[in-house]
Backbone bond lengths (Angstrom), bond angles and torsions (degrees), N, CA, C in turn:
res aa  C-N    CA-C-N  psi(-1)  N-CA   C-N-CA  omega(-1)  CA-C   N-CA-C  phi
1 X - - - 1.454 - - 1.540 109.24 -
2 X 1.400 128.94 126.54 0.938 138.85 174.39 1.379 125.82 -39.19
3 X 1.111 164.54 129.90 1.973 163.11 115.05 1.119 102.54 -13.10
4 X 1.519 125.95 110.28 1.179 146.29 160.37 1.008 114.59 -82.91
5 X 1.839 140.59 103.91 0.992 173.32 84.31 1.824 105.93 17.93
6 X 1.072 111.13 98.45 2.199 98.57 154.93 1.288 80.75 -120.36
7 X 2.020 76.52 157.12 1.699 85.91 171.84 1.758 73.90 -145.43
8 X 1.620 98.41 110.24 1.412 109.28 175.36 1.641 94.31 -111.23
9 X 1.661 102.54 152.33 1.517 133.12 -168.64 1.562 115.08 -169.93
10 X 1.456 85.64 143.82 1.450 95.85 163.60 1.828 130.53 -80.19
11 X 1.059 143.15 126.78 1.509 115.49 157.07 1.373 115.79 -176.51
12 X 1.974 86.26 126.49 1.385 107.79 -176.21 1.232 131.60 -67.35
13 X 1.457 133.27 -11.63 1.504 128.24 173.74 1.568 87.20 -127.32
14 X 1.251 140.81 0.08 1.435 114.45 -177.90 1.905 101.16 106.74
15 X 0.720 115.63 17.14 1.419 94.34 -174.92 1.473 117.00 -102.48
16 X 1.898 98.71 -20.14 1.602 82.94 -171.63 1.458 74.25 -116.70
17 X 1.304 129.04 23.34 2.146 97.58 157.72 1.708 84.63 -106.03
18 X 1.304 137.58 19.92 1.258 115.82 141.86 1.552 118.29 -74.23
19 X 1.345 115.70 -42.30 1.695 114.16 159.46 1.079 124.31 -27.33
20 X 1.407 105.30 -66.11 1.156 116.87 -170.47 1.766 126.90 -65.85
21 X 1.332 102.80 -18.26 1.725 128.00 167.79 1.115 109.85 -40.68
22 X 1.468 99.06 -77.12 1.650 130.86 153.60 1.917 115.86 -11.70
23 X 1.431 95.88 -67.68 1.528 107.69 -159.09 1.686 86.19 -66.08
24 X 1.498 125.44 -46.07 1.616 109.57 -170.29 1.405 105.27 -49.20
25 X 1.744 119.59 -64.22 1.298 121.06 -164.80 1.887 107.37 -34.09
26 X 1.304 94.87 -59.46 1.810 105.84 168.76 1.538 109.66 -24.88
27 X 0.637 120.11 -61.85 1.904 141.01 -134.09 1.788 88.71 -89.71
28 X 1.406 87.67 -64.37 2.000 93.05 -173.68 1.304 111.71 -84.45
29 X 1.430 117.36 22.85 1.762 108.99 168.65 1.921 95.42 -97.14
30 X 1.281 119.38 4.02 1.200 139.34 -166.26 1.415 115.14 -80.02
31 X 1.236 144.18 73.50 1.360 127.89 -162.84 1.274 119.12 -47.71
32 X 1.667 134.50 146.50 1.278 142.11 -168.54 1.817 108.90 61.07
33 X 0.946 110.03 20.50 1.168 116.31 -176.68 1.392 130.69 -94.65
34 X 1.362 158.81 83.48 1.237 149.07 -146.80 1.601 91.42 -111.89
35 X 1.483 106.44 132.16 1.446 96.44 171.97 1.731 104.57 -131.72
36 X 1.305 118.98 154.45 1.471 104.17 -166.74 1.860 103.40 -149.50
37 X 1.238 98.64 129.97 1.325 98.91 -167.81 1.800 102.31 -92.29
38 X 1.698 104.86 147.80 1.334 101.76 -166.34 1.589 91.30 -127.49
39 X 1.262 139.90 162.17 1.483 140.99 172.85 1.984 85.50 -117.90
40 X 1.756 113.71 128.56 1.528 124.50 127.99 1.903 123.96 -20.76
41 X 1.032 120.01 133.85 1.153 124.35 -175.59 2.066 95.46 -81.50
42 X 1.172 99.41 143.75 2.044 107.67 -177.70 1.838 103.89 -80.80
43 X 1.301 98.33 161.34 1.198 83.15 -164.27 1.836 80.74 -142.28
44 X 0.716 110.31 -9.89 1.817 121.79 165.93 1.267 103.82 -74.06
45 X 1.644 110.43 147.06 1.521 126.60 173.73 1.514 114.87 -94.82
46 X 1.697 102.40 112.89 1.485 98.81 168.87 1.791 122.50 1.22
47 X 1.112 105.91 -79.90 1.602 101.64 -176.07 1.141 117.32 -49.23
48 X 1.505 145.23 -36.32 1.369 154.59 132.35 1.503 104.37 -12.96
49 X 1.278 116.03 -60.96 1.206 96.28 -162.45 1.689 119.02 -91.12
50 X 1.419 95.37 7.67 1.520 100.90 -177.08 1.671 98.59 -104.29
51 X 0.807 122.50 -30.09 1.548 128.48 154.60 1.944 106.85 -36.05
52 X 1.334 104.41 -63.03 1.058 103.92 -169.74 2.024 122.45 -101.81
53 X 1.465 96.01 38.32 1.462 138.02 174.04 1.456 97.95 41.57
54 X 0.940 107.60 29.56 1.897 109.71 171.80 1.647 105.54 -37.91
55 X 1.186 119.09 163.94 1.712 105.05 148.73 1.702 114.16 -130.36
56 X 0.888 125.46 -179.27 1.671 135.22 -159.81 1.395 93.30 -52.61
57 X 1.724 110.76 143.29 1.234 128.50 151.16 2.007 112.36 -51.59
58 X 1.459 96.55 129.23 1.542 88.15 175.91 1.483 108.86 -87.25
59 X 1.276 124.11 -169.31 1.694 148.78 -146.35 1.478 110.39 -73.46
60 X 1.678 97.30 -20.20 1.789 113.42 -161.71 1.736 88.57 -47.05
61 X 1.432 128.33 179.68 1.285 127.74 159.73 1.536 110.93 -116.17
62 X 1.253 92.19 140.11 2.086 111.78 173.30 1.519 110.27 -64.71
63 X 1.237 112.61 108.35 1.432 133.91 156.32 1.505 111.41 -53.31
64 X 1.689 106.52 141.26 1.225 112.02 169.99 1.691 104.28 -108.87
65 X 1.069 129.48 138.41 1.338 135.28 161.96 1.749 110.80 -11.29
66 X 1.132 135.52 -67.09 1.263 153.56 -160.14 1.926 94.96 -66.30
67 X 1.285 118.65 -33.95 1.489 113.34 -159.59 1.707 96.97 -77.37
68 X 1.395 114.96 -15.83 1.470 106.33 179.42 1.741 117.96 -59.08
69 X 1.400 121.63 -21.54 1.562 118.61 -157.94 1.931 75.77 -91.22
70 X 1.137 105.42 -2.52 1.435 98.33 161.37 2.318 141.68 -60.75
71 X 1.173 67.82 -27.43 1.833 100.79 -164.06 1.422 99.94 -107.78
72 X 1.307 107.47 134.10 1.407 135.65 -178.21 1.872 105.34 -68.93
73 X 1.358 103.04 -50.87 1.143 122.43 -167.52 1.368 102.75 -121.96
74 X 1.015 135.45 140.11 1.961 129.10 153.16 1.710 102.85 -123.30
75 X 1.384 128.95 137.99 1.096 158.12 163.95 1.979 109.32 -99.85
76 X 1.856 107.95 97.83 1.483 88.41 -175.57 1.557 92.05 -105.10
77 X 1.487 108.00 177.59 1.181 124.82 176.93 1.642 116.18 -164.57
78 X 1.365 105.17 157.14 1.117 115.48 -164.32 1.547 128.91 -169.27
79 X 1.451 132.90 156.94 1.546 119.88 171.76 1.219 115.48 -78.61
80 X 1.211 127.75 165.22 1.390 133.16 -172.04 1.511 113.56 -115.03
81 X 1.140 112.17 114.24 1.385 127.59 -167.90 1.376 121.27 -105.13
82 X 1.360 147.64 98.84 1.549 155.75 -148.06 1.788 96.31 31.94
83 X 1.294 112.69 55.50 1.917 100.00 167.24 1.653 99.25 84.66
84 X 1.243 118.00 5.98 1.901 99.64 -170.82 1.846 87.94 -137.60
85 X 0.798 108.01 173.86 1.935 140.37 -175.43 2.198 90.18 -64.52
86 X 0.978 114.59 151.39 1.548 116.17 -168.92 2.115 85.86 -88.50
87 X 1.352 102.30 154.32 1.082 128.32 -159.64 1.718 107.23 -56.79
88 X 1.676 97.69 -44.46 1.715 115.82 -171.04 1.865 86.00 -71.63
89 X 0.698 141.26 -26.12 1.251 132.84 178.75 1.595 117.01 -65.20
90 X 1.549 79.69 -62.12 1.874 93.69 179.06 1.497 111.12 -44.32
91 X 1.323 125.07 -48.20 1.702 151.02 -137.95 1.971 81.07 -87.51
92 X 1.372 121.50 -51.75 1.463 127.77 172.49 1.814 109.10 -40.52
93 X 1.573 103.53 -85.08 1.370 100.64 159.68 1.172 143.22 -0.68
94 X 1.404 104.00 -84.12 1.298 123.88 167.67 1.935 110.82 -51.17
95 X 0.846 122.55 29.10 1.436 124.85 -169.81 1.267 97.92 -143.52
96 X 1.043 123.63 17.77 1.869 129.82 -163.58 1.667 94.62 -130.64
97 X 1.307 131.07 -6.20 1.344 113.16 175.46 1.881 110.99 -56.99
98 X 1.034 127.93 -34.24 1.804 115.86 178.55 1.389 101.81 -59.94
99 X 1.530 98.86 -20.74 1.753 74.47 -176.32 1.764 115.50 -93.15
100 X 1.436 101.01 -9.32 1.417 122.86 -167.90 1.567 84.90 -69.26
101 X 1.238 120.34 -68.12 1.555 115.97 -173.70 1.324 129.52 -81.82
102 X 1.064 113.30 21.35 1.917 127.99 130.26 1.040 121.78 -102.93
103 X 1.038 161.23 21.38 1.568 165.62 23.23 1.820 69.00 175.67
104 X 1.417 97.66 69.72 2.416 101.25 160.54 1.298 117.13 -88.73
105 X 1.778 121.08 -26.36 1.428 132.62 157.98 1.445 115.31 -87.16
106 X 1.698 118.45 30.05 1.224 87.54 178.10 1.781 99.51 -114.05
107 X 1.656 120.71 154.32 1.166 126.13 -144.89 1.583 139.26 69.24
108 X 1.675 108.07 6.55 1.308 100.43 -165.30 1.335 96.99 -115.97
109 X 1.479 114.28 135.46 1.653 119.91 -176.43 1.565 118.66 -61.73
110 X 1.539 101.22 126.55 1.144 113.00 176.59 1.422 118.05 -128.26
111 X 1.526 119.20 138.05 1.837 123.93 174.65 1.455 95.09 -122.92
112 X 1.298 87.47 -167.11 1.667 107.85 -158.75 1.628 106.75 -140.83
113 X 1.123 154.33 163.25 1.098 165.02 82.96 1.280 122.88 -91.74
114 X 1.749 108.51 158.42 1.651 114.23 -164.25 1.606 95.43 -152.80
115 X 1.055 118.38 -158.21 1.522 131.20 -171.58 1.960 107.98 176.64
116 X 1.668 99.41 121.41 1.193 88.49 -178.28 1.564 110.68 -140.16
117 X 1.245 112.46 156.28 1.671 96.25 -157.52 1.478 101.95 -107.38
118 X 1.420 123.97 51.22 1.384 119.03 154.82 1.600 115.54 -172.64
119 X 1.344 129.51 169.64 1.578 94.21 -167.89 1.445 90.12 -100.18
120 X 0.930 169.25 23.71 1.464 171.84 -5.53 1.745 108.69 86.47
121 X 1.743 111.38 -13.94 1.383 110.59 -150.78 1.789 100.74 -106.27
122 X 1.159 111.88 15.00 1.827 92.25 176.72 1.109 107.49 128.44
123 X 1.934 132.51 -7.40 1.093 108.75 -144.24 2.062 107.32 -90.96
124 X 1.211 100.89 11.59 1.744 93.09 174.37 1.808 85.11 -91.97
125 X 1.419 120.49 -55.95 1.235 125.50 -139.33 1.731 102.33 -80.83
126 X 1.500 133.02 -6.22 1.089 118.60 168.59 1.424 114.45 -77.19
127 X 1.350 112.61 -31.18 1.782 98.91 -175.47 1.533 103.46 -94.32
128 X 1.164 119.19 2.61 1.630 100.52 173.15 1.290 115.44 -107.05
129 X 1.735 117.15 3.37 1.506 115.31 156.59 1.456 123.84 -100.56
130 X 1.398 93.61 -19.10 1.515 105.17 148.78 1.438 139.16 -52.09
131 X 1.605 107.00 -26.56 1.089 110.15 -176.06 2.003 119.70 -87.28
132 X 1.165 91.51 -16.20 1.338 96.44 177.04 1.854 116.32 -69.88
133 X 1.445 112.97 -32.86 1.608 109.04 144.58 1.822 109.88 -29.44
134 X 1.109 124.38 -73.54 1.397 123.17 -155.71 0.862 100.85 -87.15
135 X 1.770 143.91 10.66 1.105 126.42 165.09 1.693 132.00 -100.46
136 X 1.682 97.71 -3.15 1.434 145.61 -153.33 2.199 92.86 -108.30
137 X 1.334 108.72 -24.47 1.201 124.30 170.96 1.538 119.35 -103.46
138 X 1.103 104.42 -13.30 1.818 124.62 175.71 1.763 93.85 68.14
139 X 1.119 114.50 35.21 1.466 112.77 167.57 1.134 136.52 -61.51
140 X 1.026 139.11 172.89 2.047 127.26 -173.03 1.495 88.32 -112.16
141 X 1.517 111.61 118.80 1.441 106.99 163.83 1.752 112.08 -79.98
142 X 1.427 101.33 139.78 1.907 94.82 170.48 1.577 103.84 -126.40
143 X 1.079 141.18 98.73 1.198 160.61 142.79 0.830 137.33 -26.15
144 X 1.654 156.44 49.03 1.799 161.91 -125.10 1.438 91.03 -39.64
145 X 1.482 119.44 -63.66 1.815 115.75 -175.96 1.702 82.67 90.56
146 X 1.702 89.89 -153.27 1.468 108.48 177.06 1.863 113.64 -111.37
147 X 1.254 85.48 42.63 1.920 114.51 178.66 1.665 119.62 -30.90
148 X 1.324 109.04 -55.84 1.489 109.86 -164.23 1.491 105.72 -121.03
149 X 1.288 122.14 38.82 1.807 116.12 -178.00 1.155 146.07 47.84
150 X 1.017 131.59 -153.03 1.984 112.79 -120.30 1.888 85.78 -77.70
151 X 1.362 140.34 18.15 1.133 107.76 158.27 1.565 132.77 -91.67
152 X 1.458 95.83 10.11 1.501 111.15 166.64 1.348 115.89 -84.49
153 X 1.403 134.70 -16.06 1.065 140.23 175.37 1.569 115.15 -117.55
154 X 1.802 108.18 36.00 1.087 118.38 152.54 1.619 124.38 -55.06
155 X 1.242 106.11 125.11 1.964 111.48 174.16 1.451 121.66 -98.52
156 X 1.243 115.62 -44.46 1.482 120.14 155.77 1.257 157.28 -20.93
157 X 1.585 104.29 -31.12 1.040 130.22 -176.55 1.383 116.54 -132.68
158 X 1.489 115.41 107.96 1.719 96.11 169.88 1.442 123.17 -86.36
159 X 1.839 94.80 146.36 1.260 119.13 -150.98 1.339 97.20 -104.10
160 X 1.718 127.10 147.58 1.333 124.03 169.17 1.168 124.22 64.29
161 X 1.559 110.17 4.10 1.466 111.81 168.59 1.332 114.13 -137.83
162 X 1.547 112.12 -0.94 1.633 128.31 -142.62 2.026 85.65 -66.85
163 X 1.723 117.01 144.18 1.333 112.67 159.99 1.586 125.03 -26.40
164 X 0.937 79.25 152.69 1.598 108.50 161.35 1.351 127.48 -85.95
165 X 1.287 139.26 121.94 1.021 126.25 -160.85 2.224 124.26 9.65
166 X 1.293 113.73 -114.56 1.058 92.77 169.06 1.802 129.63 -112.28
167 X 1.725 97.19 70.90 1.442 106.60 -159.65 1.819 122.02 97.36
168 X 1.521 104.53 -7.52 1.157 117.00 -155.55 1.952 103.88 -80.45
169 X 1.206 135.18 117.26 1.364 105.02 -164.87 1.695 103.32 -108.79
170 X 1.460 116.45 125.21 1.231 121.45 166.54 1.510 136.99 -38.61
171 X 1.582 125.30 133.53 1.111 123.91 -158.79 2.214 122.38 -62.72
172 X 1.412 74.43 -18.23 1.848 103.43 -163.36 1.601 96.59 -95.75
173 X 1.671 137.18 -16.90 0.969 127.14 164.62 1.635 115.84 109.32
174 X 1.393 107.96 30.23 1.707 120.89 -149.88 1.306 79.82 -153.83
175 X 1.738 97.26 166.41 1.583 122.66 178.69 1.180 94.40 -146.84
176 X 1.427 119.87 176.72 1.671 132.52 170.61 1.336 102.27 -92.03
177 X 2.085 101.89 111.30 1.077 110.35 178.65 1.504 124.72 -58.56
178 X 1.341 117.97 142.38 1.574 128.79 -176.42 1.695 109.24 -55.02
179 X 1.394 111.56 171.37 1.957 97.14 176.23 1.492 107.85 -84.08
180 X 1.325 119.78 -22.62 1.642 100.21 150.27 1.116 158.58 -82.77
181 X 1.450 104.50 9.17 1.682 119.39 150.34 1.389 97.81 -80.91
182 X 1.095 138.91 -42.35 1.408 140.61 -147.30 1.806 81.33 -73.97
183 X 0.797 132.37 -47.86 1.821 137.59 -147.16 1.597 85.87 -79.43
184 X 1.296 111.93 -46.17 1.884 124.29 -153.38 1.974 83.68 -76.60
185 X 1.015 120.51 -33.22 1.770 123.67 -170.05 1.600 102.41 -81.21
186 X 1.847 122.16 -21.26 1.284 113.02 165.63 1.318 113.12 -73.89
187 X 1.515 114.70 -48.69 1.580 115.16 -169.07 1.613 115.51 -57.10
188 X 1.736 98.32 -32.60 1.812 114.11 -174.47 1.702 107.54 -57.02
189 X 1.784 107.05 -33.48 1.415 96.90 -174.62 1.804 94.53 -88.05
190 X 1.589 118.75 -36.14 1.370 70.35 -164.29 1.882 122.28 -87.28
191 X 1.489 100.17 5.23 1.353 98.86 152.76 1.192 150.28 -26.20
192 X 1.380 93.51 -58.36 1.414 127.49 -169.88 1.691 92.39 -92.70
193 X 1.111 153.34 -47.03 1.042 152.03 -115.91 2.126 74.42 -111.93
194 X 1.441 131.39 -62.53 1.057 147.13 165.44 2.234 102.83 -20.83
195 X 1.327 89.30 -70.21 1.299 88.24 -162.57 1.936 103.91 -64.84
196 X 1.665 118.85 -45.92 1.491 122.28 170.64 1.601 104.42 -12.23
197 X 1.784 81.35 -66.56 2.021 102.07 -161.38 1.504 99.97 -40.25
198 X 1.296 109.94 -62.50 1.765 115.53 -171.12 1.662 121.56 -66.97
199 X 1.288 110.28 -10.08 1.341 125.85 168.35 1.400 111.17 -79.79
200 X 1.099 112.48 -18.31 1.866 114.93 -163.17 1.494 104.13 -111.51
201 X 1.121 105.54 -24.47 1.691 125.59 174.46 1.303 114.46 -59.23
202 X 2.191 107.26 -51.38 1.253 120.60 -156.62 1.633 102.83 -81.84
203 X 1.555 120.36 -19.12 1.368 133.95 -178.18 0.953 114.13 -41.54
């Protein structure tokens, strides 16, 4: 039976379900591997978001809280909002206590990706307040680290903060990731997608 992979996320202009694009290709170059991308339910009102020139949710499908004790593995992600996980994310979460008190996520590997549009903007402090979600689930955190070589210890390029289009900074707190996040978001799924498999094996 296959390793079921979600990689549920939030994102308001597209930037981190471009990550997350990324993280499937990762995940499903993985043999036995099924990986499946899920979109957060919005929690903003149409006019809100046309105010703040969003454009249409794409085709991905909206997860309900309950479909996670579904997934072997979950991969979340999200924009980063004053240093913390974006709100429609949080508001998701927080909708996971039935599952919190059947402990159905507890033991099952979970990572994180985010996107933040400045280096000033959160990027130690979103995944380590993030992490207390998955620890509140007794979840296995898996972490990329410095996993797949020397392009993690790229200098050249700044990472996690790089512009926004041209200087332009997004309303949701994200930019269009560079092609070496984009590369670092393949290795992250099949990382993660690697360790799931051997977690589900060792059961």
């Amino acid at each position: 039976m296959a390793t079921k992979v979600f990689i549920v996320y939030y994102s308001m202009y597209g930037h981190v379900e471009r990550l997350a694009e990324e993280i499937k290709k990762g995940a499903s170059s993985i043999e036995g591997v099924e990986a499946k991308m899920w979109q957060v339910p919005e929690i903003l009102p149409d006019e809100v978001l046309v105010k703040m020139s969003a454009p249409p949710k794409s085709e991905v499908p909206i997860i309900t809280a309950n479909q996670l004790a579904e997934a072997d593995g979950v991969l979340f992600g999200f924009p980063t909002r004053f240093g913390m996980m974006a709100a429609q994310f949080k508001a998701f979460l927080d909708a996971t206590g039935g599952l919190w008190r059947s402990q159905q996520l507890a033991g099952k590997p979970a990572g994180i990706f985010y996107s933040t549009g400045s280096q000033g903007g959160g990027q130690e402090t979103t995944p380590l307040t993030a992490i207390t979600q998955l620890v509140h689930h007794g979840m296995i955190f898996v972490p990329i680290g410095y996993t797949f070589g020397a392009g993690m210890f790229e200098m050249e390029k700044v990472k996690g903060g790089s512009p926004y289009g041209a200087g332009t900074y997004a309303g949701d707190g994200t930019r269009v990731p560079s092609e070496l996040e984009l590369e670092q978001a393949f290795h992250q799924g099949r990382y993660f997608a690697v360790m799931a498999k051997k977690l589900k094996t060792s059961a």
